[in-house]
BAFI-3210 file (N, C-alpha, C; in Angstrom, 3 decimals, decimal comma, padded with zeros to 6 digits):
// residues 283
n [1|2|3|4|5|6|7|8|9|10|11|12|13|14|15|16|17|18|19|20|21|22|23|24|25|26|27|28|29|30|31|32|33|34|35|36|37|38|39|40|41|42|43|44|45|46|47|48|49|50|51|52|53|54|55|56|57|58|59|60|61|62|63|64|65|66|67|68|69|70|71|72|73|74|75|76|77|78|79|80|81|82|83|84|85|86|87|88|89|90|91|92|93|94|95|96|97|98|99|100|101|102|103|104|105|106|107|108|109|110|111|112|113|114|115|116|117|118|119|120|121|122|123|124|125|126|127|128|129|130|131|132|133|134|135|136|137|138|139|140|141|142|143|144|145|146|147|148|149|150|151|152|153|154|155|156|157|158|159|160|161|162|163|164|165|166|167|168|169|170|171|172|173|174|175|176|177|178|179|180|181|182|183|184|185|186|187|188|189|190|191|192|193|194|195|196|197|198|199|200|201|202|203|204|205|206|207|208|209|210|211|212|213|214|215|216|217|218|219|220|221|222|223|224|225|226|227|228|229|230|231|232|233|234|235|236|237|238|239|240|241|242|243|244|245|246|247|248|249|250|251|252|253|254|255|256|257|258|259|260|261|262|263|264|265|266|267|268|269|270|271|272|273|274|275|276|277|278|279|280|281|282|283]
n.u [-105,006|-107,588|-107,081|-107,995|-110,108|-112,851|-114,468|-117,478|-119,089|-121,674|-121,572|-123,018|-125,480|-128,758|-128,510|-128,312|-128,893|-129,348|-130,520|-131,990|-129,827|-129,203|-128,596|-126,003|-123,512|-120,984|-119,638|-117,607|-114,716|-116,222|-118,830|-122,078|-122,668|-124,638|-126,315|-126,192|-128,578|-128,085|-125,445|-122,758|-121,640|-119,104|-118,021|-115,615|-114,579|-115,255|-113,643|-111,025|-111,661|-111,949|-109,203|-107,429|-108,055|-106,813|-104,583|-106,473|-109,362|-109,310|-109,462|-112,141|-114,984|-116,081|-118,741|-120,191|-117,863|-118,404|-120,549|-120,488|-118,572|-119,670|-121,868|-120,630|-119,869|-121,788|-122,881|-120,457|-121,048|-123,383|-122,252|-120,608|-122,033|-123,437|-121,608|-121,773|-121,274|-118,617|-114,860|-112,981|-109,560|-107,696|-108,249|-108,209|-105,811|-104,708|-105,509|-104,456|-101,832|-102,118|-102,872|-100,706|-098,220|-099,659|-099,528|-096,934|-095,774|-097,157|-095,446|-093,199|-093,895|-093,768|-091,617|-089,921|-090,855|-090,513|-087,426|-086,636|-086,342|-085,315|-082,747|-081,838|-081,093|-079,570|-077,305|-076,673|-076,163|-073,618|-072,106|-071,617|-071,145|-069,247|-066,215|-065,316|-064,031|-064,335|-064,481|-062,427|-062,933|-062,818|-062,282|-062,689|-061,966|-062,380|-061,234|-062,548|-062,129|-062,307|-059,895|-056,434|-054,473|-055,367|-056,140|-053,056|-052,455|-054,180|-053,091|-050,257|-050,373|-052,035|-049,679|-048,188|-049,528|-052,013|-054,925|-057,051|-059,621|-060,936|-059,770|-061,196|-063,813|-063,626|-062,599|-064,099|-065,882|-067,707|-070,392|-070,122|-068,037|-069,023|-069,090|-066,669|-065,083|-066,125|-066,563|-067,318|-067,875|-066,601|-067,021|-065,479|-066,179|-068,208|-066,904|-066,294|-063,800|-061,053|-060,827|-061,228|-059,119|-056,859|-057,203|-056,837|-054,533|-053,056|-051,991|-053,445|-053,931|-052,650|-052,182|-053,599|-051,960|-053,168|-056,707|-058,079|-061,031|-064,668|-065,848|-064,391|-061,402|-059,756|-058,637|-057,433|-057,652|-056,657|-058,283|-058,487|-058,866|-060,755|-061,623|-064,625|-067,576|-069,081|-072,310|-075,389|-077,381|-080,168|-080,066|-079,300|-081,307|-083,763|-081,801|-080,573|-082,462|-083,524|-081,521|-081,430|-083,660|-083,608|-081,439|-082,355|-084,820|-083,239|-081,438|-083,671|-085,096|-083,323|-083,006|-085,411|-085,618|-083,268|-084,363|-086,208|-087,878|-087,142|-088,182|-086,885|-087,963|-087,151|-088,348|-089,350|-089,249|-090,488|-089,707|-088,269|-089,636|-092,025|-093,371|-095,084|-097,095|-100,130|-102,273|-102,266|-103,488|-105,805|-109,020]
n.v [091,609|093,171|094,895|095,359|097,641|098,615|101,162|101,359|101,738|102,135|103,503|105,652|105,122|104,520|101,986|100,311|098,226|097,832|096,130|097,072|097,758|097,144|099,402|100,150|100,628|101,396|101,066|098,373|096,820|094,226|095,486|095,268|096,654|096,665|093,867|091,321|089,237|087,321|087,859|089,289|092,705|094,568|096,876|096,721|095,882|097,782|099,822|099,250|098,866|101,467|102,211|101,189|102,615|104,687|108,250|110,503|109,667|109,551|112,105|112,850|113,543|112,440|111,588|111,214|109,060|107,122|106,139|105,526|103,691|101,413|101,030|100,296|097,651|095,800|095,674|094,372|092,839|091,078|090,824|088,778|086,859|085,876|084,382|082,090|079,247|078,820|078,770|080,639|079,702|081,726|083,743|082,105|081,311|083,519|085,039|082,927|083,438|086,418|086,082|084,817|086,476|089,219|087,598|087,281|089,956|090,900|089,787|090,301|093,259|092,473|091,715|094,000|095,543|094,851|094,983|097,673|099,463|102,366|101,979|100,167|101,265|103,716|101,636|100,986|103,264|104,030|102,295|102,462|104,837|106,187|105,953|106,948|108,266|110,473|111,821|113,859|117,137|120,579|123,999|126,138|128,396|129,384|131,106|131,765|131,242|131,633|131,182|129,538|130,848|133,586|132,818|132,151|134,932|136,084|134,032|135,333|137,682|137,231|136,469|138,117|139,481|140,342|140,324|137,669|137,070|140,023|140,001|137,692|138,936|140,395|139,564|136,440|134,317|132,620|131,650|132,143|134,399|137,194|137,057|137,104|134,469|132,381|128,694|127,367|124,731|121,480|117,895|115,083|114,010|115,336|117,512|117,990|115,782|116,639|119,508|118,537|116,881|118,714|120,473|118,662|118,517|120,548|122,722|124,731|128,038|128,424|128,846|127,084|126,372|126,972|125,247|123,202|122,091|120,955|122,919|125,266|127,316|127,254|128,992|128,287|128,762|127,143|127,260|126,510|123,028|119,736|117,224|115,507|115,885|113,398|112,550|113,719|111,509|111,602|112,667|110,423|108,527|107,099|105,673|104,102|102,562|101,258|099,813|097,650|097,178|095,158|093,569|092,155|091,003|089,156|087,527|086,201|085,146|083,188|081,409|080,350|079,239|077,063|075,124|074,593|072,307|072,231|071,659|071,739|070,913|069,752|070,244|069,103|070,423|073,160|076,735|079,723|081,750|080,363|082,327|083,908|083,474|083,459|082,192|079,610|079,874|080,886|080,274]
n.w [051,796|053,419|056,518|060,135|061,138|058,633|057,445|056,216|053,031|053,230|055,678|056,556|056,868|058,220|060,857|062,709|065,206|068,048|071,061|074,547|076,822|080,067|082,900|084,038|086,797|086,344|083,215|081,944|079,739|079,255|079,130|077,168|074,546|072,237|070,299|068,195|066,314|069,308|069,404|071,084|071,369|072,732|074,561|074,991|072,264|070,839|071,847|071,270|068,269|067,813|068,268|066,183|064,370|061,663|062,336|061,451|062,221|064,490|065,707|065,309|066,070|069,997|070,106|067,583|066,465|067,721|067,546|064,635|064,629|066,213|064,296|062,591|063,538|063,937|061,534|060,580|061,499|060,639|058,247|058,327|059,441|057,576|056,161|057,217|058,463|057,093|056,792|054,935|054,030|053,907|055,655|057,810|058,199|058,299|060,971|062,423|062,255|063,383|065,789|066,924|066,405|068,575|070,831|071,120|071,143|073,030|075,155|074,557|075,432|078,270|078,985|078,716|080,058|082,408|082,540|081,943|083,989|086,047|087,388|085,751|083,079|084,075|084,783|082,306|081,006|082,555|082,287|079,760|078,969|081,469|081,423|079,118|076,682|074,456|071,378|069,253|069,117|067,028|067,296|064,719|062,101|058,880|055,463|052,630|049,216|045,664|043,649|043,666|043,525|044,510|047,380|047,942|048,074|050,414|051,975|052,093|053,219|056,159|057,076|057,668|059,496|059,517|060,122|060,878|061,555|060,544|057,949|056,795|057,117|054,774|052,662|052,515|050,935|051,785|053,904|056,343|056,222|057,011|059,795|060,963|059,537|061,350|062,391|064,247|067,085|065,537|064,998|064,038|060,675|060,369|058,537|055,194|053,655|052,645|053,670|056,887|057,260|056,880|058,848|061,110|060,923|062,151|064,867|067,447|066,702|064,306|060,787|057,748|054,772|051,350|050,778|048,945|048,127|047,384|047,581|047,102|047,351|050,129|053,681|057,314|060,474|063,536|066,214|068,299|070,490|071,387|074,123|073,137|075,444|077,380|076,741|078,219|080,345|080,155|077,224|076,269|076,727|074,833|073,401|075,192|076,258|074,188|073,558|075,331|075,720|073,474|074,045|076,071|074,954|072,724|074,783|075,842|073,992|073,067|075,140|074,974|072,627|073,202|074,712|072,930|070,431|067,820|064,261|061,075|057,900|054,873|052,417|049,042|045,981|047,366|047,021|047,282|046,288|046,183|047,888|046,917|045,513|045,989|045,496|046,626|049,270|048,827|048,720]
ca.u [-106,337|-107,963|-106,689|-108,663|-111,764|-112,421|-115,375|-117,859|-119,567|-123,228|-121,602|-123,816|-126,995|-128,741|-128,358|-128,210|-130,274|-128,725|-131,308|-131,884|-128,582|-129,119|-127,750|-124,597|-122,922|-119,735|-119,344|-116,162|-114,817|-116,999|-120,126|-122,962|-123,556|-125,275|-126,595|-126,771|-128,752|-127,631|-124,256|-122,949|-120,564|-118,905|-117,414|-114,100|-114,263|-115,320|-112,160|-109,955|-111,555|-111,154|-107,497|-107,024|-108,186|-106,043|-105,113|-107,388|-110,388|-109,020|-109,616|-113,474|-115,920|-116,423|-120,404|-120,088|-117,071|-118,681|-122,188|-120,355|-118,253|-120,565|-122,826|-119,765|-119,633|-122,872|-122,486|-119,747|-121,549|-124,790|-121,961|-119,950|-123,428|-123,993|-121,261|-122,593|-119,937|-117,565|-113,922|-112,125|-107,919|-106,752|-108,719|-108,216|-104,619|-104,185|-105,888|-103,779|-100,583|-102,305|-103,109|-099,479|-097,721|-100,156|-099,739|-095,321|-095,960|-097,721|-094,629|-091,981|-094,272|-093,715|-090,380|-089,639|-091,197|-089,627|-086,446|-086,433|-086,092|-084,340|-081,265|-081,032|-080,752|-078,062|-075,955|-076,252|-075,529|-072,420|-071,205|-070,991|-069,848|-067,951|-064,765|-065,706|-062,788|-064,464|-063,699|-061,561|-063,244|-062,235|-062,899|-061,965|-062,545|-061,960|-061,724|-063,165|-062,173|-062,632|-058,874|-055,353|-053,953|-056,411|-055,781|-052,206|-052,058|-054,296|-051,670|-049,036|-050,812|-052,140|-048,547|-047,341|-049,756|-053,111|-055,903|-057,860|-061,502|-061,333|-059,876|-062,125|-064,739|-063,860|-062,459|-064,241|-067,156|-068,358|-071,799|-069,382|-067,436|-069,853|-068,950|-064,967|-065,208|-065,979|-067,456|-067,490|-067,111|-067,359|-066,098|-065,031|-067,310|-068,704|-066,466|-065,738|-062,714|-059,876|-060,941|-060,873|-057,652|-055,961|-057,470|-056,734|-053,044|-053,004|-052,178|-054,354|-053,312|-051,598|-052,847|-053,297|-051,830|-054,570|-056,802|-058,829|-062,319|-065,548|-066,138|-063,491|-059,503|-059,917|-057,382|-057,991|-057,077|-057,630|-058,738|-058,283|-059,402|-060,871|-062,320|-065,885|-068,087|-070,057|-073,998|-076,071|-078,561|-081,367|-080,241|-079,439|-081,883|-084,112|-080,931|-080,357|-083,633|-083,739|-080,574|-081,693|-085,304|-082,993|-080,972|-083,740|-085,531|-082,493|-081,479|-085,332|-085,375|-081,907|-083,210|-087,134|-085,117|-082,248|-084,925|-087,244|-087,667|-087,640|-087,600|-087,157|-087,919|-086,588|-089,427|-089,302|-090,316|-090,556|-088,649|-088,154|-090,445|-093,557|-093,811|-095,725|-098,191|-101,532|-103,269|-101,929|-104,444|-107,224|-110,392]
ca.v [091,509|094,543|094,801|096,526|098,275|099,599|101,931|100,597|102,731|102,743|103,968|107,153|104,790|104,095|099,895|100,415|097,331|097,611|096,068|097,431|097,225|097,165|099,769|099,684|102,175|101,758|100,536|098,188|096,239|093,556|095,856|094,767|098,042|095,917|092,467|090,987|088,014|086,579|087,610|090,393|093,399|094,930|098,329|096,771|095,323|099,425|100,649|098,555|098,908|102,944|102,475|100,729|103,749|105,935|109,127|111,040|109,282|110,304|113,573|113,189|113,762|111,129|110,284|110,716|108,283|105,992|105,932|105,079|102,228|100,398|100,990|099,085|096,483|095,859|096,145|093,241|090,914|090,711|090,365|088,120|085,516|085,633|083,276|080,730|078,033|079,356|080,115|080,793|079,533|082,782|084,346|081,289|081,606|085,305|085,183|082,451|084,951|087,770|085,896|084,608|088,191|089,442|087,103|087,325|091,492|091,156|088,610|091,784|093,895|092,066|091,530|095,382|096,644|094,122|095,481|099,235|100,265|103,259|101,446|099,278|102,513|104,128|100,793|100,910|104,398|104,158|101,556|102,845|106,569|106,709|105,863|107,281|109,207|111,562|112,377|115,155|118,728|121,361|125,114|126,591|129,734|129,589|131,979|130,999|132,004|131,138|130,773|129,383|132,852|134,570|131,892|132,494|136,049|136,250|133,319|136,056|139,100|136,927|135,419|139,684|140,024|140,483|139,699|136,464|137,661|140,906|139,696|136,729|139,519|141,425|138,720|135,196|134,351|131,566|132,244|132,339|135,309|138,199|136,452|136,470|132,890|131,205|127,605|126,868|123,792|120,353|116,815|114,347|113,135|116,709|118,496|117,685|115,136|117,560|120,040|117,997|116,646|120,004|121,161|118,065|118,704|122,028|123,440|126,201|129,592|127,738|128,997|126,467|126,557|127,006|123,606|123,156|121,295|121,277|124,748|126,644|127,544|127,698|129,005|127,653|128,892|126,311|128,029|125,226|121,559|119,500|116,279|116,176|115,483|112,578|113,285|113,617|110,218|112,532|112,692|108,831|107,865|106,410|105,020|102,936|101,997|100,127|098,801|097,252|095,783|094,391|092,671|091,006|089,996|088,267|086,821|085,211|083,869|082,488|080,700|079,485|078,219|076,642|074,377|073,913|071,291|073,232|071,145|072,431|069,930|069,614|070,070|069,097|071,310|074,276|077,392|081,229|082,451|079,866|083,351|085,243|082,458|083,829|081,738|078,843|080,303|081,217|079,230]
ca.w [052,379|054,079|057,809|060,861|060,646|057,323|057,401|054,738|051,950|053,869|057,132|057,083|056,982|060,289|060,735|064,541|065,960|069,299|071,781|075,430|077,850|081,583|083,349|085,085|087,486|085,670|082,827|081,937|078,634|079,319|079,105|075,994|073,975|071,135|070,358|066,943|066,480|070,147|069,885|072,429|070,635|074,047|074,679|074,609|070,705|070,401|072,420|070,734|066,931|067,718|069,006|065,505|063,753|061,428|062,847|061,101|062,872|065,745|065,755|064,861|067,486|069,904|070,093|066,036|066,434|068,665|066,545|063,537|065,123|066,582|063,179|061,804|063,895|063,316|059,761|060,261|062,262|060,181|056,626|058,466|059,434|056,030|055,629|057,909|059,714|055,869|057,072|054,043|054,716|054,520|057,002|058,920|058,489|058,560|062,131|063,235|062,514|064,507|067,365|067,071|066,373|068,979|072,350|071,196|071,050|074,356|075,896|074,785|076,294|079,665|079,326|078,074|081,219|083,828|082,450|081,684|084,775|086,378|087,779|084,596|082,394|084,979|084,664|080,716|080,765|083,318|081,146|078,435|079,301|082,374|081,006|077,777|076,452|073,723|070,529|069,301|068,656|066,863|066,914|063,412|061,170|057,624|054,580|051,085|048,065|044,420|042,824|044,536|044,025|046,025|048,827|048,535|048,409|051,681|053,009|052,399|054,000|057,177|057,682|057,660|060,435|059,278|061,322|060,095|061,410|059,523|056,397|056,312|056,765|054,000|051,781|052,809|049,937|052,176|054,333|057,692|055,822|057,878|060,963|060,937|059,160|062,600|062,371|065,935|067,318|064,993|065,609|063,047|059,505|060,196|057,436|053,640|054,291|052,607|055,238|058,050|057,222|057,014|060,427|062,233|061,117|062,424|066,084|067,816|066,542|063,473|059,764|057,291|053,770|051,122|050,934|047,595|048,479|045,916|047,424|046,708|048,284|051,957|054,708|058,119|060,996|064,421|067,396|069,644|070,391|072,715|074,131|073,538|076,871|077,355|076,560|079,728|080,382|079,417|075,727|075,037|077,476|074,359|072,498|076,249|076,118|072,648|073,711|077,237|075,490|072,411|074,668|077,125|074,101|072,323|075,395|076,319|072,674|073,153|076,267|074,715|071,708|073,457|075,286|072,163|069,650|066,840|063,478|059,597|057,609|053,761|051,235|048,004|045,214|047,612|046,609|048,210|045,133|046,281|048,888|046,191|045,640|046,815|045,180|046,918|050,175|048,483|048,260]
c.u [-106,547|-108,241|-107,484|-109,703|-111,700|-114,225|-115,956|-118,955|-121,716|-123,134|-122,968|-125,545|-127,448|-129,160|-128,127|-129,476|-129,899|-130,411|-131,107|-130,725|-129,449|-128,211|-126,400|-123,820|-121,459|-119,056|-117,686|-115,995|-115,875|-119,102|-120,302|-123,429|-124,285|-125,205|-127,399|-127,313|-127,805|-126,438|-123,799|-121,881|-120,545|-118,469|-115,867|-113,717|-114,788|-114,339|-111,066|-110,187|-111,322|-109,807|-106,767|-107,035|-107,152|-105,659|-105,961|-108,921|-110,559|-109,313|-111,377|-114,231|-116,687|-117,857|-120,195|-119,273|-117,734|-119,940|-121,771|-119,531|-118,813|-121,627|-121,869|-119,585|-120,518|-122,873|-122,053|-119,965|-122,620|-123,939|-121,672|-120,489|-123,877|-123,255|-121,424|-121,068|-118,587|-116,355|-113,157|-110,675|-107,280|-107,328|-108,565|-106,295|-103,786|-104,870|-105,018|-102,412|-100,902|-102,352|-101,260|-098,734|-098,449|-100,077|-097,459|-095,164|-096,329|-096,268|-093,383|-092,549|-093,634|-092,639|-089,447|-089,769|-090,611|-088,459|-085,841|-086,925|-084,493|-082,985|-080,837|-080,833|-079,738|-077,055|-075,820|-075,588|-073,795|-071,220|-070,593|-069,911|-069,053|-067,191|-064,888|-064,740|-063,028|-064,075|-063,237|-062,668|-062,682|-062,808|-062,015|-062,924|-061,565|-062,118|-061,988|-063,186|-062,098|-061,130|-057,561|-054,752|-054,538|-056,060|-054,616|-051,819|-052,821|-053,516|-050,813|-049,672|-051,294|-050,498|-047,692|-048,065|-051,192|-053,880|-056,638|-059,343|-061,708|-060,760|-061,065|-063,462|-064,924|-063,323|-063,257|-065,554|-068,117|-069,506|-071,394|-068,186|-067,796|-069,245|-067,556|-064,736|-065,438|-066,878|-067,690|-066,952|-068,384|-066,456|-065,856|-066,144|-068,103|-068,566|-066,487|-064,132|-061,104|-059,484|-060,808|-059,319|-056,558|-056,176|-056,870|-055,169|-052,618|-053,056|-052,574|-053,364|-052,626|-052,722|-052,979|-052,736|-053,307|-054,861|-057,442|-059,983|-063,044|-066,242|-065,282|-062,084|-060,160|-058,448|-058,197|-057,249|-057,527|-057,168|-058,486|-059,171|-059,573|-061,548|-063,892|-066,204|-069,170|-071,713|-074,851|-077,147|-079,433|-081,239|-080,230|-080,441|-082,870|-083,355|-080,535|-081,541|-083,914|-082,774|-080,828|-082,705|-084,371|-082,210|-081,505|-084,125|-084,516|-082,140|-082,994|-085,483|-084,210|-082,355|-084,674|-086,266|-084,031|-083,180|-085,980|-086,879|-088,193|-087,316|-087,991|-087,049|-087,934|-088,152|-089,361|-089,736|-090,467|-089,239|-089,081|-089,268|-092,307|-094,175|-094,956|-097,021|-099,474|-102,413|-102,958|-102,797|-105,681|-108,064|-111,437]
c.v [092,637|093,918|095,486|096,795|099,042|099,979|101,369|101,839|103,277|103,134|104,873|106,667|104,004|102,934|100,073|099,232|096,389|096,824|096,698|096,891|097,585|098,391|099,594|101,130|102,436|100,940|099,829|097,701|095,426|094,129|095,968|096,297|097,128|094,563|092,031|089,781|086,915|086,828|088,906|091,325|094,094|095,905|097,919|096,180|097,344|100,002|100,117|099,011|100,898|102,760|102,139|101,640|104,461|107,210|109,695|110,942|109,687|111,170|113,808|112,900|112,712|110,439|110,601|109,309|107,204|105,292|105,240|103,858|101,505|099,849|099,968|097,761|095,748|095,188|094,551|092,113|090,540|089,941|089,199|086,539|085,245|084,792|082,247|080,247|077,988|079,442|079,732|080,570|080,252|083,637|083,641|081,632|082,987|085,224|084,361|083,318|086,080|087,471|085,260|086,081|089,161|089,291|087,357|088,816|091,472|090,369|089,452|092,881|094,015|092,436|093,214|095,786|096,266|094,686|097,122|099,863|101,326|102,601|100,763|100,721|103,288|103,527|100,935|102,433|104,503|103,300|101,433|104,215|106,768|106,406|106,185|108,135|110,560|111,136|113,470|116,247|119,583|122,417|125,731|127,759|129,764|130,853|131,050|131,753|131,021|130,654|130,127|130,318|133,670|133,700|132,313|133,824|136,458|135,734|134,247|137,105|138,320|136,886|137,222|139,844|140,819|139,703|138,612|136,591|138,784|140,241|138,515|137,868|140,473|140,670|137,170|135,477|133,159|132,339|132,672|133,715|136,379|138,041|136,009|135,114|132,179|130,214|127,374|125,820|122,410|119,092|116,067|114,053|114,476|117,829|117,573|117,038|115,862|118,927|119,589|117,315|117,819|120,658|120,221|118,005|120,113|122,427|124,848|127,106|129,365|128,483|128,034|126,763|126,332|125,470|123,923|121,995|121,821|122,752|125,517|126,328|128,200|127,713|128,616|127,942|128,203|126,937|127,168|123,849|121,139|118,090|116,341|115,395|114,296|112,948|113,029|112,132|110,789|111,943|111,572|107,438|106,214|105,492|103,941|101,818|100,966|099,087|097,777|096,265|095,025|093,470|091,596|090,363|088,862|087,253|085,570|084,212|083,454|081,274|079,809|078,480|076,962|075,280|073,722|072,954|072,330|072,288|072,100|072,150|070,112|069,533|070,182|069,668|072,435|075,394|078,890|081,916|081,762|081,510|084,359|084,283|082,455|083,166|080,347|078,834|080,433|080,261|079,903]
c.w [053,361|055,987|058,594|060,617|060,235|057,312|055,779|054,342|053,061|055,366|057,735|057,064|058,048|060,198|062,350|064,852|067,115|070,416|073,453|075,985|079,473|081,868|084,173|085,983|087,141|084,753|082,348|080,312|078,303|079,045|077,673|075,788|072,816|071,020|069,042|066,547|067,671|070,216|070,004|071,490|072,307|073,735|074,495|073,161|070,294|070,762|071,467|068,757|066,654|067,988|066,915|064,237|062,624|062,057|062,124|061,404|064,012|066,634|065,738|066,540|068,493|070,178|068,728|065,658|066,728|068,042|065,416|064,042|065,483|065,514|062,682|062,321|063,738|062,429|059,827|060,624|061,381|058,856|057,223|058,852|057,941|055,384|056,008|058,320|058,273|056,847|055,989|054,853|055,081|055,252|057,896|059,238|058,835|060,272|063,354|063,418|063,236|065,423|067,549|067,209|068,149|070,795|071,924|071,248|073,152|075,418|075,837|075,096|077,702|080,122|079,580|079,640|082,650|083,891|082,255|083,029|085,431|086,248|086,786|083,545|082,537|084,406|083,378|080,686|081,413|082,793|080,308|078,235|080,588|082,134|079,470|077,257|075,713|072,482|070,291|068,442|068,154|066,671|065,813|063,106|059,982|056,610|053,189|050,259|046,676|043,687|044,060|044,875|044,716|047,290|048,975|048,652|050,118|052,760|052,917|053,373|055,602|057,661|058,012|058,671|060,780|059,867|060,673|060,330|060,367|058,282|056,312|056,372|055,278|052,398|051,336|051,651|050,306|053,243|055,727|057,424|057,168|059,213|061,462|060,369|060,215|062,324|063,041|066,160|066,353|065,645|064,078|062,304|059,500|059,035|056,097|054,408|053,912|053,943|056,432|058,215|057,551|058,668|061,706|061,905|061,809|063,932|066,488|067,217|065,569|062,061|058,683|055,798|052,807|050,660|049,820|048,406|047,225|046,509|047,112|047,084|049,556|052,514|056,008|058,834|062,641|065,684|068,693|069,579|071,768|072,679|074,103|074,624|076,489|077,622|077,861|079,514|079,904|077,636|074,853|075,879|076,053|073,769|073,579|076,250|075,055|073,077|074,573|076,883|074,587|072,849|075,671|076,234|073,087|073,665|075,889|074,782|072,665|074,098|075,712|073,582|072,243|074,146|074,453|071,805|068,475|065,188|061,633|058,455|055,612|053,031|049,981|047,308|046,017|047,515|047,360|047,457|045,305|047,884|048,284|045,610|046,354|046,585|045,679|048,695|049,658|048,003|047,010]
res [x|x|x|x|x|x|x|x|x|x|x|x|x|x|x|x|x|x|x|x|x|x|x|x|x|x|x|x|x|x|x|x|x|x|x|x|x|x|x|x|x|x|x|x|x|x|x|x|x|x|x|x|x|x|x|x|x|x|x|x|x|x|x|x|x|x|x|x|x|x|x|x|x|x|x|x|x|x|x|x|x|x|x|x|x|x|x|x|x|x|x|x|x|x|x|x|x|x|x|x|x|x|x|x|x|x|x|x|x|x|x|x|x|x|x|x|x|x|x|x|x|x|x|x|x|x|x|x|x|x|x|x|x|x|x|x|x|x|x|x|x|x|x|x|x|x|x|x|x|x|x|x|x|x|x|x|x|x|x|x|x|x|x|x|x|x|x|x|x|x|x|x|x|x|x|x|x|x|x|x|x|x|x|x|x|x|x|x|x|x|x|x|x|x|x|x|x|x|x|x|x|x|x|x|x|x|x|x|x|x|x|x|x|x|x|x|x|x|x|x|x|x|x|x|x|x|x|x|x|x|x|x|x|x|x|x|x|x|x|x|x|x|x|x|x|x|x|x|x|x|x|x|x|x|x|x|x|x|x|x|x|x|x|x|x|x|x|x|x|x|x|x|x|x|x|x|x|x|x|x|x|x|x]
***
């Protein structure tokens, strides 16, 4: 069933039969821009049916915007008298779910904002990372070549004393070749898992024997390692944040339920599949 305010086909035809407003020296929600047979359309059912908008409405100019919303509301009050004291079930019932969804949206609102403050963000953060140990880093530079024999003939010529930036410059067929093979620094789940295996056996300044991966014969030589640093509050500020509302709001419905009466009562004949049953609403 069509949600929001859906712009109808005679938008662009002028149905405006706003009557005089009173001035006001500032208007609020409560202020009557139009009056359709006795009943008041306010500036705040216009703030709200723009907020509900697509973006693409958005963007449009706002006395064009504002002309055509109100034309719609309009529009919806004159169709919507046309059904007289009618409420079809599933508009009755689809409205009771919005105003439900709606006032429980507004209630993790509350809660969201009581709790996301500074000092609660700190403590989640201090919690989690000051004793945070890291994981292990590694700085590596590989060469890449196409056969095992090419791997091990460069393993013989490094191990004589050959430099591992220039040959990987002049041998490596991987995109880090140009660049002495340097990868920089990665941490774990980062590499192809044959590669990472071989590196994390490997002490700084150590060469590895050649590894076979689905790119090629790689040598690997590890530059050093390290703990990585815990990420500044800045960067997991939003990832505290989810955490902090996700936990207020499980806890508050832990606590409304724990005090309800909540019953769920055995129905015969109903099955997971009566969910697709639309016609079981419709008048």
């Amino acid at each position: 069933m069509p949600k929001g305010l859906t712009f109808l086909p005679a938008l662009a035809l002028a149905a405006v039969m706003a009557l005089p407003v009173a001035a006001q020296s500032q208007p609020d929600a409560d202020t009557v821009v139009a009056t359709v047979n006795g009943e008041d359309i306010t500036l705040g059912h216009l703030i709200l049916a723009r907020a509900a908008l697509p973006q693409q409405y958005q963007q449009v100019e706002d006395q064009v915007l504002y002309d055509a919303i109100l034309d719609q509301l309009i529009q919806q009050n004159l169709l919507r008298a046309a059904l007289g004291d009618e409420m079809p079930r599933q508009i009755a019932l689809t409205l009771e779910n919005e105003e439900r969804s709606l006032l429980a949206a507004t209630m993790i609102d509350r809660l969201t904002e009581e709790a996301l403050t500074d000092e609660a963000l700190q403590a989640a953060y201090d919690a989690q990372f000051t004793e945070w140990a890291g994981g292990d880093e590694y700085d590596a530079a590989h060469i890449l070549v196409e056969t095992e024999d090419e791997a091990k003939a460069i393993k013989g010529a490094l191990d004589d004393g050959a430099d591992f930036a220039e040959t990987a410059k002049e041998k490596s067929t991987g995109p880090s070749g140009p660049n002495g093979g340097a990868l920089g620094w990665f941490g774990a789940g980062q590499m192809v898992p044959e590669f990472e295996q071989a590196v994390m056996a490997l002490e700084p300044g150590q060469v590895s024997e050649p590894v076979q991966t689905q790119f090629g014969w790689h040598l690997i030589i590890l530059n050093d390692k390290r703990k990585s640093q815990a990420p500044a509050l800045e960067d997991v500020r939003q990832d505290l944040a989810q955490q902090i509302q996700r936990e207020v709001i499980e806890a508050k419905v832990a606590e409304l339920t724990q005090s309800a009466t909540v019953e769920r009562p055995e129905v015969e004949g109903l099955t997971p599949e009566m969910l697709k049953q639309l016609d079981l609403v419709q008048e």
